[in-house]
C-alpha positions as CSV (number, residue, x, y, z in Angstrom):
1,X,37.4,-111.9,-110.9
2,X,37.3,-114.3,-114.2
3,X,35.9,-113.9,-117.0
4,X,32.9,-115.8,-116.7
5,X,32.1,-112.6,-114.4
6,X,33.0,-109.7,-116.1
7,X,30.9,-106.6,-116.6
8,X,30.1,-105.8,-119.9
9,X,29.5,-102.4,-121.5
10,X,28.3,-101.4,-125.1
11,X,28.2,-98.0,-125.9
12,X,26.9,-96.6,-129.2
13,X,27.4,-92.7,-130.5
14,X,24.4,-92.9,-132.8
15,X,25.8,-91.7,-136.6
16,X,29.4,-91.0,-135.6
17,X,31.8,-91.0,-138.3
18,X,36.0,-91.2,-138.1
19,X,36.4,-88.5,-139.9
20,X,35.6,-85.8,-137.6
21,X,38.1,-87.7,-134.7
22,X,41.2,-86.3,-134.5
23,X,42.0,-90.2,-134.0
24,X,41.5,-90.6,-137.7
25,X,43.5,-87.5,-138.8
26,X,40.9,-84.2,-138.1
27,X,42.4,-81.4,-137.3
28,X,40.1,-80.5,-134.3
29,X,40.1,-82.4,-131.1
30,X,36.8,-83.6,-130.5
31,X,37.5,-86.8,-129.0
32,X,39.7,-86.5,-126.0
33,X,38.9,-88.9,-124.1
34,X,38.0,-91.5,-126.7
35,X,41.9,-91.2,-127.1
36,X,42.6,-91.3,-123.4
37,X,40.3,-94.8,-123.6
38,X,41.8,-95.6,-126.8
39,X,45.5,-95.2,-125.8
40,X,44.5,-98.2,-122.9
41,X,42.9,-100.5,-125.5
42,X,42.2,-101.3,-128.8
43,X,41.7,-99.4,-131.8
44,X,39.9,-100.9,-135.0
45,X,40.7,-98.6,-137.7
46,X,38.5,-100.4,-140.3
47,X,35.1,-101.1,-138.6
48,X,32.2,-101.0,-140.7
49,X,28.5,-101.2,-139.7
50,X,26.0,-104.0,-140.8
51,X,24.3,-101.4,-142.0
52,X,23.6,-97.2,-142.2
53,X,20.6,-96.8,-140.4
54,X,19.7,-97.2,-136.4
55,X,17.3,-99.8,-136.2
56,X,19.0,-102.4,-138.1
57,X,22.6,-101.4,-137.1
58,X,21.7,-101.9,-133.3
59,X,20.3,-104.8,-134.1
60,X,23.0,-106.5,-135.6
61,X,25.3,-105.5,-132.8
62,X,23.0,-107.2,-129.9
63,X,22.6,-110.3,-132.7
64,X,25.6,-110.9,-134.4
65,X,23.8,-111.2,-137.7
66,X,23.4,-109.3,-140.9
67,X,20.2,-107.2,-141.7
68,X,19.2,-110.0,-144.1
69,X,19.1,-112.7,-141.3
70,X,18.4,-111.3,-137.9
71,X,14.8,-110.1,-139.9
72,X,15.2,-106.0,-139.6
73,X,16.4,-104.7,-142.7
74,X,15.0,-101.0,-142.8
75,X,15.1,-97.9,-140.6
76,X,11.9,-96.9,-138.5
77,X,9.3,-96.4,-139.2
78,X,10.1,-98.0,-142.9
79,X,10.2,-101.4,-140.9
80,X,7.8,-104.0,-142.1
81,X,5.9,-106.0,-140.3
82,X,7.2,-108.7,-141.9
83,X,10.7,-108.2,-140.9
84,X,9.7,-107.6,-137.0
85,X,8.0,-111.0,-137.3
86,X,10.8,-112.5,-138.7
87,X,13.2,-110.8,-135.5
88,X,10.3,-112.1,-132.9
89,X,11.3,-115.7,-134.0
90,X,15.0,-115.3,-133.5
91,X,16.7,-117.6,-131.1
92,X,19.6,-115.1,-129.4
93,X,19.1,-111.7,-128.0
94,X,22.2,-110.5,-126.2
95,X,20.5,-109.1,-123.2
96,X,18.1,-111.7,-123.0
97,X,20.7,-114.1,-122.8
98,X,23.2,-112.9,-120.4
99,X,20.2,-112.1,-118.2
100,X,19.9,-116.0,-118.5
101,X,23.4,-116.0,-117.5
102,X,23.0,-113.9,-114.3
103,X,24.0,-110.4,-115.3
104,X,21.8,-107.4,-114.4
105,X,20.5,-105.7,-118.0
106,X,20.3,-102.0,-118.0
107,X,19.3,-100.3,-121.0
108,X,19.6,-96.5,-121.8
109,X,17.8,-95.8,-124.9
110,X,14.7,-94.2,-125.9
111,X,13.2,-96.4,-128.8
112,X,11.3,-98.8,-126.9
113,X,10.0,-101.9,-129.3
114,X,11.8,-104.7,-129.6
115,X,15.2,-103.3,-128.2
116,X,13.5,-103.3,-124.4
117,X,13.2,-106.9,-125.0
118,X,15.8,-108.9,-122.1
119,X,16.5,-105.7,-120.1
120,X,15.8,-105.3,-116.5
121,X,15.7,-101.5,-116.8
122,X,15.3,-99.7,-119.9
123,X,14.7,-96.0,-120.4
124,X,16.4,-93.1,-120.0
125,X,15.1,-91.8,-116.3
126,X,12.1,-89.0,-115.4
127,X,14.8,-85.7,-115.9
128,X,13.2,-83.6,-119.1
129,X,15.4,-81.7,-121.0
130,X,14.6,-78.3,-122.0
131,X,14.0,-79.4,-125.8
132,X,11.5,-81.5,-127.7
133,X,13.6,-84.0,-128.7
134,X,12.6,-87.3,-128.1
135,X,15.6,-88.2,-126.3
136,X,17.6,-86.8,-123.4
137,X,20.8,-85.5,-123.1
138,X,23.9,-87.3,-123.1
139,X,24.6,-85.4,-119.4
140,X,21.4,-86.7,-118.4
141,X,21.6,-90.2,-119.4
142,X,25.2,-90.4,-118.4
143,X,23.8,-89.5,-114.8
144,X,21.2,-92.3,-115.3
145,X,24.0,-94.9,-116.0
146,X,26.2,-94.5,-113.5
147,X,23.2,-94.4,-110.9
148,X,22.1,-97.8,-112.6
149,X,25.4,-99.5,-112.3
150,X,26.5,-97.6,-108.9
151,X,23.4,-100.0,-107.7
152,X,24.0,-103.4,-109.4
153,X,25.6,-105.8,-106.9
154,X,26.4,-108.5,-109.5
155,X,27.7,-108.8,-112.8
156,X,26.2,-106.1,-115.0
157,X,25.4,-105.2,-118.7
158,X,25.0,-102.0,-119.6
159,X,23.7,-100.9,-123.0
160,X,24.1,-97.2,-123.3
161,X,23.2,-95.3,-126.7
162,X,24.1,-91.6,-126.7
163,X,21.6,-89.3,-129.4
164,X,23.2,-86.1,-128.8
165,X,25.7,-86.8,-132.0
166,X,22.2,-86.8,-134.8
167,X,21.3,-83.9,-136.8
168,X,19.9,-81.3,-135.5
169,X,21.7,-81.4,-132.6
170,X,19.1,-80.1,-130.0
171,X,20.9,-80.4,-126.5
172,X,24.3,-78.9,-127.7
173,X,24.7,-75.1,-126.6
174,X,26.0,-73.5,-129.5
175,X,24.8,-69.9,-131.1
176,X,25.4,-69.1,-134.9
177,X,24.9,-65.6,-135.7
178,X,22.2,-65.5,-138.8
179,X,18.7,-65.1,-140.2
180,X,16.6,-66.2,-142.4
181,X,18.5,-64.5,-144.9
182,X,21.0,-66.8,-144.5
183,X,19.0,-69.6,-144.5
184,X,17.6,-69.0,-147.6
185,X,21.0,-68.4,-149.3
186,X,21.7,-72.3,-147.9
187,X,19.0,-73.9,-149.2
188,X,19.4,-71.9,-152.7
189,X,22.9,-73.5,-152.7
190,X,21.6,-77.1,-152.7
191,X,20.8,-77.7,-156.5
192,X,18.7,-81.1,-155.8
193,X,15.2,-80.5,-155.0
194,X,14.5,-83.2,-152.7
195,X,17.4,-82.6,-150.6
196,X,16.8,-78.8,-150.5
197,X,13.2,-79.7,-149.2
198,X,14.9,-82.3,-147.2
199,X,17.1,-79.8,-145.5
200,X,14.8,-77.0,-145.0
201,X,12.5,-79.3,-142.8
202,X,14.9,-80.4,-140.8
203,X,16.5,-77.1,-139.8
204,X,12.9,-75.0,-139.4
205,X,13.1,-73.2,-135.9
206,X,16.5,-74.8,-135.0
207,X,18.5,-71.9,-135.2
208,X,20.8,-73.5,-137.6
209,X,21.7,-71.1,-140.7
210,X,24.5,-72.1,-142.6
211,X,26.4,-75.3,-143.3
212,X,29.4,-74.7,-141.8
213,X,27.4,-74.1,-138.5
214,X,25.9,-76.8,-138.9
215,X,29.0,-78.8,-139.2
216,X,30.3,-76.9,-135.9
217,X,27.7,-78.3,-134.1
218,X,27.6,-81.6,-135.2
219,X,31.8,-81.3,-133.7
220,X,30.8,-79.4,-130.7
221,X,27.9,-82.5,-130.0
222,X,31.1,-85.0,-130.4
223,X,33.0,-83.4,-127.9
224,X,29.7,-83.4,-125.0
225,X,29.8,-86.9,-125.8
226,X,32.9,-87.6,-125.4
227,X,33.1,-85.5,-122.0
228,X,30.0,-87.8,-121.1
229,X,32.1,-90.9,-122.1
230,X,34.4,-89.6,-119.9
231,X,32.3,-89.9,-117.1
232,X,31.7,-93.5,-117.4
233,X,35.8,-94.2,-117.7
234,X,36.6,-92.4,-114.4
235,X,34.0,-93.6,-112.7
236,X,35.2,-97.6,-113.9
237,X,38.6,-96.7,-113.0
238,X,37.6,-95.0,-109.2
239,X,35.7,-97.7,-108.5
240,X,38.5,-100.3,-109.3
241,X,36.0,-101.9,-111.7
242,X,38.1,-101.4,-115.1
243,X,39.7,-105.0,-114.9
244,X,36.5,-106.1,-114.5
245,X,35.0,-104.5,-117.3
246,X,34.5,-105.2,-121.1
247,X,33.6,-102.1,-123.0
248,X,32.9,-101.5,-126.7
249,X,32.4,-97.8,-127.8
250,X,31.2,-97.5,-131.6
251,X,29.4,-95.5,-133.8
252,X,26.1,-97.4,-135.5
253,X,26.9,-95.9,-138.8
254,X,28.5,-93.1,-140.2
255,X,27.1,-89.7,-141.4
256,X,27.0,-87.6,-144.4
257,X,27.4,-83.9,-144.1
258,X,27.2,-82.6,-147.9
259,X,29.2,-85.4,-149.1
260,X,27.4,-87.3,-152.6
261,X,25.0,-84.1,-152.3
262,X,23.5,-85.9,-149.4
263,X,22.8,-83.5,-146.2
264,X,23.2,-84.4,-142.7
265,X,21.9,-88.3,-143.7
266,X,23.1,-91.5,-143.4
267,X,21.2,-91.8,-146.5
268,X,23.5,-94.3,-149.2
269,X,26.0,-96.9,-149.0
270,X,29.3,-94.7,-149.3
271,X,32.0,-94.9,-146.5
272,X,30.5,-92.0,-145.0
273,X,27.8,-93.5,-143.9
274,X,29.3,-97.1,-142.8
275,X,32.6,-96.7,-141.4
276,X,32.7,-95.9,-138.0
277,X,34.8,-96.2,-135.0
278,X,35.0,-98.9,-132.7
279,X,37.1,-99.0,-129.4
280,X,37.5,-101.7,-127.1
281,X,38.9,-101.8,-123.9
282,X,39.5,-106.0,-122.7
283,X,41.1,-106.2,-119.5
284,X,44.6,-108.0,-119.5
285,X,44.5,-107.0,-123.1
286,X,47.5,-104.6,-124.2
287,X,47.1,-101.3,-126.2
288,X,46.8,-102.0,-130.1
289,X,45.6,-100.6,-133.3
290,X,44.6,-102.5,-136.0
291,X,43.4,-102.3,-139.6
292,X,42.3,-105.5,-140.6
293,X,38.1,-105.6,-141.6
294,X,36.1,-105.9,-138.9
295,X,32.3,-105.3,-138.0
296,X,29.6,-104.8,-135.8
297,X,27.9,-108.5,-136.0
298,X,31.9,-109.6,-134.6
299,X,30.7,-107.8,-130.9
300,X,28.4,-110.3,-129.8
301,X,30.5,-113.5,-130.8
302,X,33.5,-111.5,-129.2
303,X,32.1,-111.0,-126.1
304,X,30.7,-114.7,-125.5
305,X,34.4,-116.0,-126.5
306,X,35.9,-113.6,-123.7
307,X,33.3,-114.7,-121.4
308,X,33.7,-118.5,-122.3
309,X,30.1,-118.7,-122.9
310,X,28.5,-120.6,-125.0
311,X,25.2,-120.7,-127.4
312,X,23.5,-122.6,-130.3
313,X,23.2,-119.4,-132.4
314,X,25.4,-119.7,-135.7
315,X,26.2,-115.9,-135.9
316,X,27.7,-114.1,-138.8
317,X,30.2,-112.2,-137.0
318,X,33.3,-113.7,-135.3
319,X,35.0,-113.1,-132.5
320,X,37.7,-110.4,-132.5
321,X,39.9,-112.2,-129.9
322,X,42.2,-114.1,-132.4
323,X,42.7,-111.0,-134.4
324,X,43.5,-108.8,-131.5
325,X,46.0,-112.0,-129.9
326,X,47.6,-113.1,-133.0
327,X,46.8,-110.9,-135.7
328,X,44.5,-113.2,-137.7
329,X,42.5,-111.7,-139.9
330,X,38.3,-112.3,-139.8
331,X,37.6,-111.6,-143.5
332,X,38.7,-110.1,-146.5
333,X,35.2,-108.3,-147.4
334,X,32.3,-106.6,-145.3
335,X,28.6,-106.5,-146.6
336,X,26.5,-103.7,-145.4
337,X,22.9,-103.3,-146.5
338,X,21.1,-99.7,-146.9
339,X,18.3,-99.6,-144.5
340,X,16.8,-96.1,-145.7
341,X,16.0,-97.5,-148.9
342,X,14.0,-100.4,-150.5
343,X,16.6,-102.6,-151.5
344,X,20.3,-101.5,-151.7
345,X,23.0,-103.3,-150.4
346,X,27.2,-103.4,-151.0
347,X,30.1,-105.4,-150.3
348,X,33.4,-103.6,-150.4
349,X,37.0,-104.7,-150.3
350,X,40.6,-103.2,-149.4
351,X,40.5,-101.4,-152.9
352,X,37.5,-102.0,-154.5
353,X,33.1,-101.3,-153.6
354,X,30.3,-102.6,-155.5
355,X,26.9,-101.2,-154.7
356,X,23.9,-103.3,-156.6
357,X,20.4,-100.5,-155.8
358,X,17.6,-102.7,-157.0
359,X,15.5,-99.8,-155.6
360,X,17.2,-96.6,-154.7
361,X,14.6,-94.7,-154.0
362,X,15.5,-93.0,-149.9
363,X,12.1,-92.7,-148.0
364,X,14.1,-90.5,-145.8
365,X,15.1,-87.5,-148.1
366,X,12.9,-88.9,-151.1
367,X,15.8,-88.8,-153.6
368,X,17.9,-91.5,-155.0
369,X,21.9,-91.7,-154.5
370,X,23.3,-94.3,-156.3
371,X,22.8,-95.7,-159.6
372,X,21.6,-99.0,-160.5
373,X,24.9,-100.7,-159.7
374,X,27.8,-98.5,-158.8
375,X,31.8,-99.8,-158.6
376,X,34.3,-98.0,-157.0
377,X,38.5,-97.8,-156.9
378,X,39.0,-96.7,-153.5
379,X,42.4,-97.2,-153.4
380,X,42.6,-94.4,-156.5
381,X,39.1,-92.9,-156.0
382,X,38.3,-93.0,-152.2
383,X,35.9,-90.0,-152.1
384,X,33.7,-92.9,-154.3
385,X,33.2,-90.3,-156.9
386,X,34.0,-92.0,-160.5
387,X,31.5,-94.8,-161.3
388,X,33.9,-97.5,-162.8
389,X,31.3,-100.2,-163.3
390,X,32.0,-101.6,-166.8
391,X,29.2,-104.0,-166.9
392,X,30.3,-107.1,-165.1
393,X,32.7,-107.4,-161.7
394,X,34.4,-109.7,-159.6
395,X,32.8,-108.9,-156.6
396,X,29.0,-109.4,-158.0
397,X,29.4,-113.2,-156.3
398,X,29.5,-111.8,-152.9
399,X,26.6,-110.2,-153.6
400,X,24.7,-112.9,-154.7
C-alpha cells in the first residue's frame, strides 16, 4: 500500500494533560497502552495546543491554522457569529478535502455545527448511556468506530473525540464515600468566590465530595480511555491494517485541577491548560521521543506531506516529518490564544512565557486569572507562579 493510500486516524482525549501520564513522570499508571502505542512510535514531549478550549482547539487541528486565522477564537457557546462567518469562508477543511481525495470520513463526536461539515458519518450511534451527559461513553463510541471502519472498503479517515476525560466525569464508575458535609467543607476551602460558585454548580448531584476524589476520577476516566484506545490498536494490528495506518492521539488542551486557584477548568493560559500529549504512530517510521516545540496546527500539514498531497492553503503549522527524519526543529516559540476569555493570548519559549489579557474576564467560571500582562521564568519558576514582568519584554514582538 503507498502512501497516497493510507488510512488516517485522529484521536482527541478532550482536556488531557501530561501530567497525570505516567509517560511524563506520574506516579500512577493511567496510560498503559498509550505507552504500549507510544513505545511503537513517536513521542512529542513538548506539544502545545492552539489554544485551551474545545471549539477552537479542534479546529485548528482539522485546519492547520491559529485561532486568529481559521475565524474561531472562543469556546461554545461564547462563539460569535462573526467568527463562524469568518470559518464558513475558509478554503481547507481536512475532512472535506480528503473526502475530495477519496477517503471515506467518519466522525465520532457529539457537537454537531460546523465540525460535521466533510464527514460521511458523524455522530456517535443510537446506544444511550445511563447518564445525562450529552455525550456517550468512550466504550460506546469505541464500539461505534470500529463498526464504522470494520465496514469501509477504501481508504478511511476516522476522526474520533473521546469526552469521558472532562470534569465531571459522568460515565466513570467510581464511588467516594461522603455527604454533604463534606461538600460543604470543599467549597469553604476555595477562598475565591467565583470559583467556589463555580465548583459548587458543577458538582451538584454528581456524587463528587472532596477534591482529591475528584482528582481520582479524573485518573480513573484516563485509564477507561486509554483501555478504549486500546481497542482501536488491537483491532489495527489484528486486522494487518497498522502499516497502513496514520494515527495521531492528543489531548485538545490541558486541564487545571486546583492549580492558579482555578478548579477542574481549562480556564487561563498556564501550561496546564496548553500542554498536552501527542503520539504518533507513522508506518515505516521508527520509535522516537522528541522535545523540540511542536503543535496541533503542524497535524494537518503533517499528514498531507506523508500522504504527498497537495493544497493551496498556506497553513500555519508545518509538517512534522523533517523533525521526526532529521531532527529539524519547526520553531522556537508557540502562540496559544485563550478561548474562555475575551481576549487573552501568550507566546511562550524554552524558558520564558508572556501572557498580554486585554480582557481577562472567563465567561466560564466568571473570575479573572491573569493579570494585565504576566511574564514568566519557567526554567526557574515552572509552576508560573512569580509574575516577573518589569514593564517591557523581549517577547512582546511575537505578540504583536
Amino acid at each position: 500500500m503507498n502512501t497516497l493510500t493510507k488510512n488516517v486516524i485522529i484521536i482527541v482525549i478532550d482536556a488531557l494533560r501530561p501530567k497525570n501520564l505516567s509517560l511524563f513522570g506520574y506516579d500512577k499508571e493511567t496510560d498503559k497502552n498509550l505507552i504500549r502505542i507510544s513505545n511503537n512510535g513517536i513521542l512529542f514531549r513538548n506539544h502545545f495546543s492552539a489554544a485551551n478550549s474545545t471549539a477552537p482547539s479542534v479546529t485548528s487541528i482539522l485546519t492547520g491554522k491559529y485561532p486568529k486565522n481559521h475565524g474561531i477564537i472562543h469556546q461554545l457557546p461564547y462563539t460569535k457569529e462573526e467568527e463562524i462567518q469568518k470559518f464558513e469562508k475558509r478554503k481547507f477543511w481536512l475532512p472535506e478535502f480528503l473526502k475530495i481525495n477519496g477517503y471515506t470520513t467518519i466522525g465520532i463526536d457529539w457537537i454537531g455545527l460546523w465540525f460535521k461539515e466533510g464527514f460521511d458519518y458523524y455522530g456517535e450511534g443510537e446506544v444511550s448511556d445511563e447518564t445525562d451527559a450529552p455525550f456517550k461513553s468512550a466504550e460506546n463510541i469505541t464500539s461505534l468506530a470500529l463498526l464504522k471502519i470494520r465496514d469501509t472498503k477504501k481508504p478511511f479517515f476516522l476522526f474520533l473525540h473521546y469526552w469521558d476525560t472532562h470534569f465531571p466525569f459522568p460515565h466513570v464508575k467510581y464511588e467516594e464515600q461522603g455527604d454533604e458535609k463534606d461538600i460543604q467543607n470543599t467549597l469553604n476551602s476555595i477562598t475565591n468566590e467565583s470559583q467556589r460558585e463555580y465548583l459548587k454548580k458543577r458538582i451538584q448531584g454528581k456524587s463528587l465530595y472532596t477534591i482529591q476524589g475528584m482528582k481520582d476520577k479524573y485518573d480513573l476516566s484516563i485509564t477507561d480511555v486509554d483501555k478504549q484506545i486500546g481497542r482501536i490498536y488491537n483491532f489495527l494490528g489484528e486486522k494487518d491494517l497498522l502499516q497502513d495506518t496514520i494515527i495521531f492521539i492528543l489531548g485538545d488542551h490541558g486541564v487545571n485541577l486546583t492549580e492558579h486557584g482555578i478548579y477542574f477548568s481549562p480556564s487561563g493560559l498556564y501550561d496546564d491548560s496548553i500542554h498536552s500529549p501527542l503520539i504518533a504512530h507513522i508506518p515505516d517510521f521508527e520509535k522516537k521521543e522528541i522535545d523540540s516545540f511542536v503543535q496541533n496546527i503542524d497535524i494537518v500539514p503533517t499528514i498531507l506531506d506523508y500522504l504527498n498531497l497537495k493544497s493551496d492553503e498556506k497553513f500555519d503549522g508545518k509538517s512534522l516529518i523533517p523533525l521526526i527524519k532529521n531532527n529539524l526543529p519547526l520553531r522556537d516559540k508557540i502562540i496559544t490564544f485563550d478561548g474562555l476569555c475575551e481576549d487573552i493570548k501568550a507566546v511562550r519559549t524554552k524558558n520564558k512565557k508572556l501572557i498580554i489579557a486585554k480582557n481577562n474576564f472567563c465567561n466560564l467560571c466568571k473570575s479573572t486569572h491573569h493579570k494585565n500582562i504576566e511574564e514568566y521564568d519557567l526554567e526557574k519558576d515552572p509552576g508560573e507562579i512569580n509574575n516577573i514582568f518589569s514593564g517591557k519584554s523581549e517577547l512582546m514582538k511575537d505578540l504583536a
